[in-house]
C-alpha positions as CSV (number, residue, x, y, z in Angstrom):
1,X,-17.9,10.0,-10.6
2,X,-19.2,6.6,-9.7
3,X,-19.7,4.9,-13.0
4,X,-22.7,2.0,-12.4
5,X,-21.5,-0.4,-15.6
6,X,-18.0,-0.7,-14.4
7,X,-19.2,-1.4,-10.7
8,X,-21.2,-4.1,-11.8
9,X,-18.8,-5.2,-14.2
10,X,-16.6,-5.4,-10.8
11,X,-19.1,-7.1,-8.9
12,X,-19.3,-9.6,-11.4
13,X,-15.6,-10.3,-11.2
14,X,-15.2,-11.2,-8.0
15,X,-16.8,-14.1,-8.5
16,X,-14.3,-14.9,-11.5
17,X,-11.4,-14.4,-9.2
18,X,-12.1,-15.8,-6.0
19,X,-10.3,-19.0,-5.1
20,X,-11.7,-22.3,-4.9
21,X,-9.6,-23.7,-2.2
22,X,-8.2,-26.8,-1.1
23,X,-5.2,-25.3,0.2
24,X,-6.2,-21.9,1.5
25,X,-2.7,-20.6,1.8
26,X,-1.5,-22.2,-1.9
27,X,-4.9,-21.7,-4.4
28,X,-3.2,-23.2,-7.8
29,X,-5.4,-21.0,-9.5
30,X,-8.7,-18.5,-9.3
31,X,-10.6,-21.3,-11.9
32,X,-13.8,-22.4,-10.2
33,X,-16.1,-20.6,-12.6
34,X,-14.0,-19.4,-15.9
35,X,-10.7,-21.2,-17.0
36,X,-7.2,-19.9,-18.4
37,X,-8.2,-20.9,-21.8
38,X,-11.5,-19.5,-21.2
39,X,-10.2,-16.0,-20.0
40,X,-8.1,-15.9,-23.4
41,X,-9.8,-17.2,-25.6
42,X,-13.1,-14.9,-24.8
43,X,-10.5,-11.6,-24.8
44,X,-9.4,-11.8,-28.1
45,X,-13.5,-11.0,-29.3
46,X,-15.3,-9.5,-26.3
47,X,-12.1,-7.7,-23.6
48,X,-15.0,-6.5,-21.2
49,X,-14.4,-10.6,-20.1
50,X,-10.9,-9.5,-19.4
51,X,-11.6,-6.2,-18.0
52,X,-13.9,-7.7,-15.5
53,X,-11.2,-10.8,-14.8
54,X,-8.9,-7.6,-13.8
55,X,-11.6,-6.0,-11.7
56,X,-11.8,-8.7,-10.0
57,X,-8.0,-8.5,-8.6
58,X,-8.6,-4.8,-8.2
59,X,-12.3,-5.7,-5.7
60,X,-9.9,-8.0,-3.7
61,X,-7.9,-5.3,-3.1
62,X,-10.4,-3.8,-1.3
63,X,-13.4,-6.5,0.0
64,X,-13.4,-7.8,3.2
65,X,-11.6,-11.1,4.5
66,X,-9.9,-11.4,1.7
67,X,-6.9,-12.2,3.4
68,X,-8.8,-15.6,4.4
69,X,-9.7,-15.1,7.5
70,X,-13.3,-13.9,9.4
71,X,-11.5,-11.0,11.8
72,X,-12.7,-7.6,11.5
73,X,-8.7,-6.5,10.5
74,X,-9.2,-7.9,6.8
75,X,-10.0,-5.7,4.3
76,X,-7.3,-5.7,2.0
77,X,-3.9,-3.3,0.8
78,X,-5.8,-1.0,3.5
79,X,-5.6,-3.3,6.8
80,X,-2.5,-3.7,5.8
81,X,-1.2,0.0,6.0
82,X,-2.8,0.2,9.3
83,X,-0.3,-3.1,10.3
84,X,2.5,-1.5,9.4
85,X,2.0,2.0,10.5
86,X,1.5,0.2,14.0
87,X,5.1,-1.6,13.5
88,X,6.3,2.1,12.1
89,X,5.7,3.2,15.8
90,X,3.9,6.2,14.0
91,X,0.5,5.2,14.6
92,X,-0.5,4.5,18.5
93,X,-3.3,2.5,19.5
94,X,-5.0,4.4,22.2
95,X,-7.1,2.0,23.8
96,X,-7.9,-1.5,23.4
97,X,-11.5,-2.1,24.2
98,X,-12.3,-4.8,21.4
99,X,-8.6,-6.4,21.0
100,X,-8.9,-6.0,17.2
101,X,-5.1,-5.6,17.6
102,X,-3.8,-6.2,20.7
103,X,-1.3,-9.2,20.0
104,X,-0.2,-7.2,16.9
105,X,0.4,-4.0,18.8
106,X,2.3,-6.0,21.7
107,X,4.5,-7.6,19.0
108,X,3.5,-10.7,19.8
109,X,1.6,-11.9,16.8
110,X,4.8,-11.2,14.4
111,X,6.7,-13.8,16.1
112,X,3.7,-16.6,15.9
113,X,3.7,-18.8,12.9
114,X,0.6,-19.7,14.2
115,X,-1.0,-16.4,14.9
116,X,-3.4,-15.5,11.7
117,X,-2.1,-12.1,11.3
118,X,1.1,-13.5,9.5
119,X,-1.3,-15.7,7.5
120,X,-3.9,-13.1,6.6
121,X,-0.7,-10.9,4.6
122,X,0.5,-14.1,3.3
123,X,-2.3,-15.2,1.5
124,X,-3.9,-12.3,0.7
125,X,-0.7,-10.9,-1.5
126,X,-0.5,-14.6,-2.4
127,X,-3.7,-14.2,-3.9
128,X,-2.9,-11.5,-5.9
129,X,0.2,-13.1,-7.4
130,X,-2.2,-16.0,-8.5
131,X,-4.8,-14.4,-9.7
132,X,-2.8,-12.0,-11.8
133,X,-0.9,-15.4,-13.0
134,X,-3.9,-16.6,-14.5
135,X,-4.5,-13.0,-16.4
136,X,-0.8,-13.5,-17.9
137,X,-0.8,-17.1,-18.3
138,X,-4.3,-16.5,-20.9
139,X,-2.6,-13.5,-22.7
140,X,0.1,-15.6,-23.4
141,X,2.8,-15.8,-20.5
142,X,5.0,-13.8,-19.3
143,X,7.1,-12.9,-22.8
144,X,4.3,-12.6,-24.7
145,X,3.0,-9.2,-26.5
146,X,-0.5,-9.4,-27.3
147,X,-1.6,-7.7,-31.6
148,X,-4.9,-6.1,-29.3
149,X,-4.0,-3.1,-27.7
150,X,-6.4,-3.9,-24.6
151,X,-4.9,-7.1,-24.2
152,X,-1.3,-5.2,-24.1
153,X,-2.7,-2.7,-21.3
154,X,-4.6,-6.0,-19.2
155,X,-0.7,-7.6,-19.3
156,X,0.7,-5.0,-18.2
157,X,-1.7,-4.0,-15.4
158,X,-1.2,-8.1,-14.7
159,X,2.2,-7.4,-14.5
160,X,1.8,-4.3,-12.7
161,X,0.0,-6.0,-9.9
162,X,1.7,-9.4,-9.5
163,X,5.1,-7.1,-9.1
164,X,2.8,-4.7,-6.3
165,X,2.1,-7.7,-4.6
166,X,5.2,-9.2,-4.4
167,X,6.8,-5.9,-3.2
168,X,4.9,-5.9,-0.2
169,X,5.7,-9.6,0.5
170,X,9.1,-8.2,0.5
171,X,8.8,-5.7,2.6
172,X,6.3,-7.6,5.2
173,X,8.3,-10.8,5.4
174,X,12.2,-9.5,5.2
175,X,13.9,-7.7,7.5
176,X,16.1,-6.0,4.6
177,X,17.8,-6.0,1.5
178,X,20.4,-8.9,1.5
179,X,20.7,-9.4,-2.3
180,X,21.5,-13.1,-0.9
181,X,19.3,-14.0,1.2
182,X,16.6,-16.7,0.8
183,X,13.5,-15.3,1.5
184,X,10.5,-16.0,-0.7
185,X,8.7,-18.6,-2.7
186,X,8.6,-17.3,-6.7
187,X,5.5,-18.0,-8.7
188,X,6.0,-16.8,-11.9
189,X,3.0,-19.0,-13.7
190,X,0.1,-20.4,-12.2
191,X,1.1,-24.1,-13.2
192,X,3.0,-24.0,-10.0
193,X,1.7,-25.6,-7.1
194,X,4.2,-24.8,-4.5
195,X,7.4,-23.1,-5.1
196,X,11.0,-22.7,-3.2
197,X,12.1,-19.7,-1.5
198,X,14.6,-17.8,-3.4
199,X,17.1,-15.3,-3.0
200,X,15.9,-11.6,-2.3
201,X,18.1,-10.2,-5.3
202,X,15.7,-13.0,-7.8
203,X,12.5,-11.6,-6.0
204,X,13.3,-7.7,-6.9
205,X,15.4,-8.3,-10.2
206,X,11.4,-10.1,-10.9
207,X,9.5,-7.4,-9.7
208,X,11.9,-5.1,-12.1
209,X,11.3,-6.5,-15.0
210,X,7.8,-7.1,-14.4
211,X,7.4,-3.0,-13.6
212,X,9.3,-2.4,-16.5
213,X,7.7,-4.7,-18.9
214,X,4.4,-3.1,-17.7
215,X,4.9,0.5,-18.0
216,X,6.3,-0.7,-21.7
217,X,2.6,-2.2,-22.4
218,X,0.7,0.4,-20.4
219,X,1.9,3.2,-23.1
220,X,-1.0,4.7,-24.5
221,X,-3.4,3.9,-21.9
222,X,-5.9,6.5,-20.7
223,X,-7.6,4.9,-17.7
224,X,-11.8,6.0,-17.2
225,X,-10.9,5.6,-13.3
226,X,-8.8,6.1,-10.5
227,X,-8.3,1.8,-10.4
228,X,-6.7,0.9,-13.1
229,X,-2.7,1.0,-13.1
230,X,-1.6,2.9,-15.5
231,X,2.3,4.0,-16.6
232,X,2.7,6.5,-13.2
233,X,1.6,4.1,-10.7
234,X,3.9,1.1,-12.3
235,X,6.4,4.2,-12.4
236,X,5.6,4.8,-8.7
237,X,5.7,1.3,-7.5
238,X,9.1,1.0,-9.1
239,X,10.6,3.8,-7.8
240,X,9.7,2.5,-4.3
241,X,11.4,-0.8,-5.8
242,X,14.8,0.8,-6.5
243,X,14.4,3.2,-3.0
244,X,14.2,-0.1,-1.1
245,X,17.3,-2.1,-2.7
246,X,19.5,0.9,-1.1
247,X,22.4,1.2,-3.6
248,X,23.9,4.9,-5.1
249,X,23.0,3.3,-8.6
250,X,19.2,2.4,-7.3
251,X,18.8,5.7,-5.7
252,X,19.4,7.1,-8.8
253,X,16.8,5.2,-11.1
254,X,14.5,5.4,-7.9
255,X,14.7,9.4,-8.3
256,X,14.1,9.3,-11.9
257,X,11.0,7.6,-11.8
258,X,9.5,9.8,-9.2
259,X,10.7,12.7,-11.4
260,X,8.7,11.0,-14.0
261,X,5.4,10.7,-12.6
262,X,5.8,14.1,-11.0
263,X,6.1,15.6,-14.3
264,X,2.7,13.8,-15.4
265,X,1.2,17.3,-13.7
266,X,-0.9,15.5,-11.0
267,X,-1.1,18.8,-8.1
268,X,-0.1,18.7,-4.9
269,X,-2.9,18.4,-2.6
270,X,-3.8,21.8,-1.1
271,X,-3.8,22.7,2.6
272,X,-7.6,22.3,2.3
273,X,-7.7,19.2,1.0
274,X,-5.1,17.8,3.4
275,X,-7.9,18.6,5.9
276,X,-10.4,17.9,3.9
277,X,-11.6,14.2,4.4
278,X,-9.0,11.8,2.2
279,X,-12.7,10.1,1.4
280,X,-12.9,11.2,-2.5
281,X,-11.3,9.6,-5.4
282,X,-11.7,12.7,-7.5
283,X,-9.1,14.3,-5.3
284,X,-6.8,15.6,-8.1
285,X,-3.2,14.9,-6.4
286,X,-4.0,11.0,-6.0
287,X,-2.4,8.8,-8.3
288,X,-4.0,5.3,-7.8
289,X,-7.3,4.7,-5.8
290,X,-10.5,2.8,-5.5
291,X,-13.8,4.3,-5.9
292,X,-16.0,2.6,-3.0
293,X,-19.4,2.3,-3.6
294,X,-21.8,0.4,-1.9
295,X,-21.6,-2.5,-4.4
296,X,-18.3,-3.4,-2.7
297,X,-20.9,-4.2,0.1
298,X,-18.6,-2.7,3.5
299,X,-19.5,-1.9,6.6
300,X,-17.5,-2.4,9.7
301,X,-14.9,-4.3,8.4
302,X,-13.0,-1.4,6.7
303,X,-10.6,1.0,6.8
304,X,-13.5,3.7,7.6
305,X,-14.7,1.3,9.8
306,X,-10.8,0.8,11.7
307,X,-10.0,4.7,11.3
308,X,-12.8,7.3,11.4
309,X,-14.4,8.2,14.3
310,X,-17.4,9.5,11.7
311,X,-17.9,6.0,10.7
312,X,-20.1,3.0,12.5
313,X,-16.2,2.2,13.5
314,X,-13.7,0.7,16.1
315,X,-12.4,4.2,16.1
316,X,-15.3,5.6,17.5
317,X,-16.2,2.7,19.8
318,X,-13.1,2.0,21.5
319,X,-10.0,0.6,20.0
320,X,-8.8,4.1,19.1
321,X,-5.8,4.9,17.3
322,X,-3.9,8.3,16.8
323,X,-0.4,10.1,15.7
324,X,2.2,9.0,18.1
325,X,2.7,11.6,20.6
326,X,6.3,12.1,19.8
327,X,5.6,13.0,16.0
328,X,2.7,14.9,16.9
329,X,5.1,17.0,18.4
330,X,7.2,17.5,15.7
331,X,5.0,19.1,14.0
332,X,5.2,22.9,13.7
333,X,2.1,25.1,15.4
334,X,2.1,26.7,11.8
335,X,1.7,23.6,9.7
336,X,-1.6,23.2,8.4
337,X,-1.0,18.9,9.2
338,X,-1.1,19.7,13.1
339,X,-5.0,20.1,13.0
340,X,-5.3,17.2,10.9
341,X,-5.4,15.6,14.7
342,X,-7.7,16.2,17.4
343,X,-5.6,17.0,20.8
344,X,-8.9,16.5,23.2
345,X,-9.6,12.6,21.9
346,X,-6.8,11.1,22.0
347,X,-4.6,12.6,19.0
348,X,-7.3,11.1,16.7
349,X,-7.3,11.5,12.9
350,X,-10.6,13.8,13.5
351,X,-9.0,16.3,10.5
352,X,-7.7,14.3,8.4
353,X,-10.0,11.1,7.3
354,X,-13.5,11.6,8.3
355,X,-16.9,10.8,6.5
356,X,-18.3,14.5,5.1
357,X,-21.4,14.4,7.0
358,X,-19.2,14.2,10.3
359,X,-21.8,12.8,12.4
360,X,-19.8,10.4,15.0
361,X,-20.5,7.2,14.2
362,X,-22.7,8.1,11.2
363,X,-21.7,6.2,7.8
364,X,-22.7,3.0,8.5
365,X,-22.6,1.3,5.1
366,X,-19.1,2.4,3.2
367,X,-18.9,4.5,-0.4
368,X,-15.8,6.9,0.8
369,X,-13.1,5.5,-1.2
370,X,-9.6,4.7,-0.5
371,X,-6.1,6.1,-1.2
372,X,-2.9,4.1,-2.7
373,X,-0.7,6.5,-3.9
374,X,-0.3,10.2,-4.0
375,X,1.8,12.7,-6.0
376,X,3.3,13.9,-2.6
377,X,5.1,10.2,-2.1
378,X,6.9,11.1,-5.7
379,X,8.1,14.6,-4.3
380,X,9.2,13.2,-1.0
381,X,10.7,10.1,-2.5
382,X,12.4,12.3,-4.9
383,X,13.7,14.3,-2.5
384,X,15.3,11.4,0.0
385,X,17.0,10.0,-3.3
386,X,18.3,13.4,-4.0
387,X,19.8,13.9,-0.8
388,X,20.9,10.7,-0.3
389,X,23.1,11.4,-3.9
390,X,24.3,14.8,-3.0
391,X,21.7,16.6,-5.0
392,X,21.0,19.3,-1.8
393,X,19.3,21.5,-4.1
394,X,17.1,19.4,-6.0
395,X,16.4,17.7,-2.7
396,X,15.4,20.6,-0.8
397,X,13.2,22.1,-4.6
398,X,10.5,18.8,-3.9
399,X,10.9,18.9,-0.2
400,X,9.6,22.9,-0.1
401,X,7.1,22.0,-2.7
402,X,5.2,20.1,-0.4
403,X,5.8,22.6,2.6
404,X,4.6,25.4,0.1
405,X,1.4,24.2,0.4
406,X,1.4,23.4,4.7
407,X,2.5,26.4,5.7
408,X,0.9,29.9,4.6
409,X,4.2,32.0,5.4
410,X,7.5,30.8,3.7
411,X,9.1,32.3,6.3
412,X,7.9,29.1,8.6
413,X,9.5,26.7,5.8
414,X,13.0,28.7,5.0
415,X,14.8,27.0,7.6
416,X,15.3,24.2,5.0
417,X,17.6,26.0,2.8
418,X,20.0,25.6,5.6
419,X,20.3,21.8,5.5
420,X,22.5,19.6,3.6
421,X,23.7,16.1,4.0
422,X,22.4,13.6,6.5
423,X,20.0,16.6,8.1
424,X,18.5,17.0,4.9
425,X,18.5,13.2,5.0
426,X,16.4,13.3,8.0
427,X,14.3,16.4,7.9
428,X,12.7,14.5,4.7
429,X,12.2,11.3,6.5
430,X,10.6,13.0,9.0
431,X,8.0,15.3,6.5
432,X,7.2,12.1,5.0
433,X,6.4,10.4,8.2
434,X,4.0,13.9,8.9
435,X,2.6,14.9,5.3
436,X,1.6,10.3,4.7
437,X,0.6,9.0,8.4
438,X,-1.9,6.9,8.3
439,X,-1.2,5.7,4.5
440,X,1.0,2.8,5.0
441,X,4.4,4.1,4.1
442,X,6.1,5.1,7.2
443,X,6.9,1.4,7.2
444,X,8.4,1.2,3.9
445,X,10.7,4.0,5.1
446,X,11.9,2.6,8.7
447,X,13.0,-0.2,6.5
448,X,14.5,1.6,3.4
449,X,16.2,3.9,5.9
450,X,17.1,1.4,8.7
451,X,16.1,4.0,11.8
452,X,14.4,2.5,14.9
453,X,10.4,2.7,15.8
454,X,9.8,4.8,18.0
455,X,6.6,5.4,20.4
456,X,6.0,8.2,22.6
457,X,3.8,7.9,25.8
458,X,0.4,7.8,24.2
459,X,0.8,3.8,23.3
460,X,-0.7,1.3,25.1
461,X,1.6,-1.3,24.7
462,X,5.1,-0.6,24.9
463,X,5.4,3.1,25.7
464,X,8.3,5.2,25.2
465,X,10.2,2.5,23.9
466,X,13.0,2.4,20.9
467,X,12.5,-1.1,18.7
468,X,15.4,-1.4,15.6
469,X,14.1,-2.0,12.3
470,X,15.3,-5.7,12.1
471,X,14.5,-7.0,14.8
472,X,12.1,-9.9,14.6
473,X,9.4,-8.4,16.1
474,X,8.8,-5.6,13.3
475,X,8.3,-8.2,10.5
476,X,5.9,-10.6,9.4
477,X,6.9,-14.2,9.9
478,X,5.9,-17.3,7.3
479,X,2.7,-18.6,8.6
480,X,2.3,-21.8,9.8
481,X,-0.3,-22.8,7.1
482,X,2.9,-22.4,4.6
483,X,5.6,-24.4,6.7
484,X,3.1,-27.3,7.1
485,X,2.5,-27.4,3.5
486,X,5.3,-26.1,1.5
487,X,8.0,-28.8,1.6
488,X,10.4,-26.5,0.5
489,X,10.3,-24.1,3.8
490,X,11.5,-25.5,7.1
């Protein structure tokens, strides 16, 4: 339900939390109308203040150019996903009438500091970090444990977000886990001007502890929305934390979390509402979200506006983008996922996220709203761990509760009680790849799972082609903006 208070609380926020910048790629801290004093000392009597300074993190998450630049790619976590799923090989652009993508596509942009598709990911999770600094730094810092209950759950969601933001950074900006390599500057407190890199285990042990201490201070918290993080998403993003570091012992805490939220009871989404739009946050089997109204004030620069052909999008004009061939492929004639994509235009997302109405080009002014997470990542992410750790059975329980619902004859599904080992392994890489394309996590598992990218014949640029997981091209490099400015990086 779209609830007018809180969007106007929301509204409000953005104001609070947008940077005045000298230094776009660096902002000290979001302070140009309400100070870290201010932020505190107002929570302690009236936590709406606090509420709103969140919403405000939450609405960049989601507003256009709020990566810092003016292109028509910057909308937030969601551009994003459409990045990577590019790198992934699993999404193909189709044609390239506007160039919205073209140097990022050809793998050119990823190996330009001076190209603004590095900077746009760097500031914008940048941005996060220092805006949910300032949040901590007015509750107290990061060891504090606010008497107000609010104030614990506004930490921990503070937490919860500085850690989501930095896990992305990690995954954008690093080829892999090497527990020793430098990689990233650490801001832990928004006294910091500029930071030095440090080593990749110091970046994850950070986002750890910050996961941890939030789903600590998120107990007892009984969100009104979709938005807020609560104790499964924290739970979520963690496991995804342990999945990435690699290690028997991490697979193992990476399973039990996913276990966890699973068992919070949030359904599977159904075959019809895998085919069903992916434009409602009400959709029961979605575990963090943003409900999009038109107080959030998109258009065009969206991910409606990038993806669906039933939008006033890029889609439908001419930069089209569909499932790779290859994958498309994969998929079995009986799985309800193979008419999620439209084999006449292009391999198109037709099925899967469209605007109800379904008039092409129609929604020109944005209120469908926008998935994070899902229960189906937990089942799936079980499942790799499982298999990965010997666990065959339990792996192949979570992988056929998710088929269960694809396929309307078990029969089509059975096969998978006849895998084991490294198939099993691969079978659930691929159904994760199928059942989450288009949602920004094929990425995060070509680089958990070190396999190459892969693009069938349907890509424009660099067709039938085989790219390995570290090579340069398939991460983000530090933007220019940083090495100029940043004594510490060279």
């Amino acid at each position: 339900m779209k609830k007018t208070i809180i969007k106007s609380i929301c509204v409000f926020a953005v104001s609070l939390t947008l940077f005045n910048c000298n230094k776009d790629f660096l902002e000290t801290s979001p302070t140009e109308f309400i100070s870290v004093d201010d932020v505190g000392y107002t929570a302690q009597y009236n936590p709406v203040i606090l509420e709103g300074t969140l919403n405000g993190i939450y609405s960049t998450m989601v507003n256009a150019f709020t990566g810092g630049t003016g292109t028509h790619e910057d909308f937030g976590q969601k551009g994003f996903d459409i990045f990577s799923d590019f790198l992934s090989g699993d999404m193909a652009l189709t044609a390239n009438n506007y160039n919205r993508y073209g140097a990022f596509v050809n793998l050119l942009a990823t190996v330009d500091y001076t190209d603004g598709d590095n900077y746009m990911a760097w500031r914008y999770y940048y941005k996060i970090v220092r805006s949910s600094n300032l949040v901590i730094k007015s509750l107290g810092g990061n060891d504090a444990v606010p008497e107000k209950v609010e104030n614990k759950w506004a930490l921990g969601q503070a937490k919860a977000l500085r850690a989501y933001a930095y896990f992305y950074l990690a995954q954008y900006y690093v080829k892999g886990y090497d527990a020793s390599a430098t990689i990233l500057p650490l801001y832990d407190t928004s006294d910091l001007s500029v930071a030095a890199p440090v080593e990749t285990s110091v970046i994850y042990d950070f986002i750890i502890s910050d996961l941890t201490s939030a789903i600590t201070l998120l107990d007892g918290f009984n969100r009104t929305g979709i938005t807020p993080i609560n104790q499964d998403v924290a739970r979520g993003l963690l496991a995804y934390t342990y999945a990435a570091i690699g290690t028997s012992e991490a697979n193992i805490e990476a399973k039990r979390l996913a276990d966890q939220v699973i068992a919070a009871g949030y359904p599977i989404m159904s075959s019809s509402e895998v085919t069903g739009g992916f434009n409602s946050a009400n959709t029961p089997g979605w575990v963090w979200g943003f409900d999009i109204t038109l107080a959030n004030d998109l258009d065009l620069v969206s991910w409606w506006g990038q993806m669906d052909v039933f939008t006033y999008s890029y889609q439908w004009a001419g930069d089209k983008k569909g499932i790779d061939s290859d994958l498309y492929a994969s998929i079995d004639a009986n799985d309800i996922r193979k008419t999620q994509f439209d084999v006449n235009n292009a391999l198109q997302p037709r099925n899967k996220f469209y605007n109800a109405n379904r008039v092409i080009g129609g929604q020109r002014y944005i209120e469908d709203d926008y998935v994070f997470m899902r229960i189906s990542e937990m089942y799936l992410l079980s499942a790799e761990m499982a298999a990965k750790e010997g666990e065959d059975g339990l792996a192949r329980t979570n992988l056929k509760e998710i088929l269960s619902r694809r396929f309307s004859d078990p029969a089509d599904y059975a096969y998978v009680d006849g895998l084991s080992g490294q198939a099993l392994v691969d079978e659930i890489i691929l159904q994760t790849r199928i059942e989450l394309w288009g949602e920004g996590k094929s990425y995060l598992s070509m680089k958990r799972n070190k396999y190459n990218a892969k693009r069938g014949s349907n890509h424009v640029f660099h067709p039938n082609s085989s790219i390995s997981y570290d090579d340069d091209r398939l991460s983000w490099v530090v933007p220019i903006q940083e090495v100029q400015n940043n004594p510490f990086i060279n």
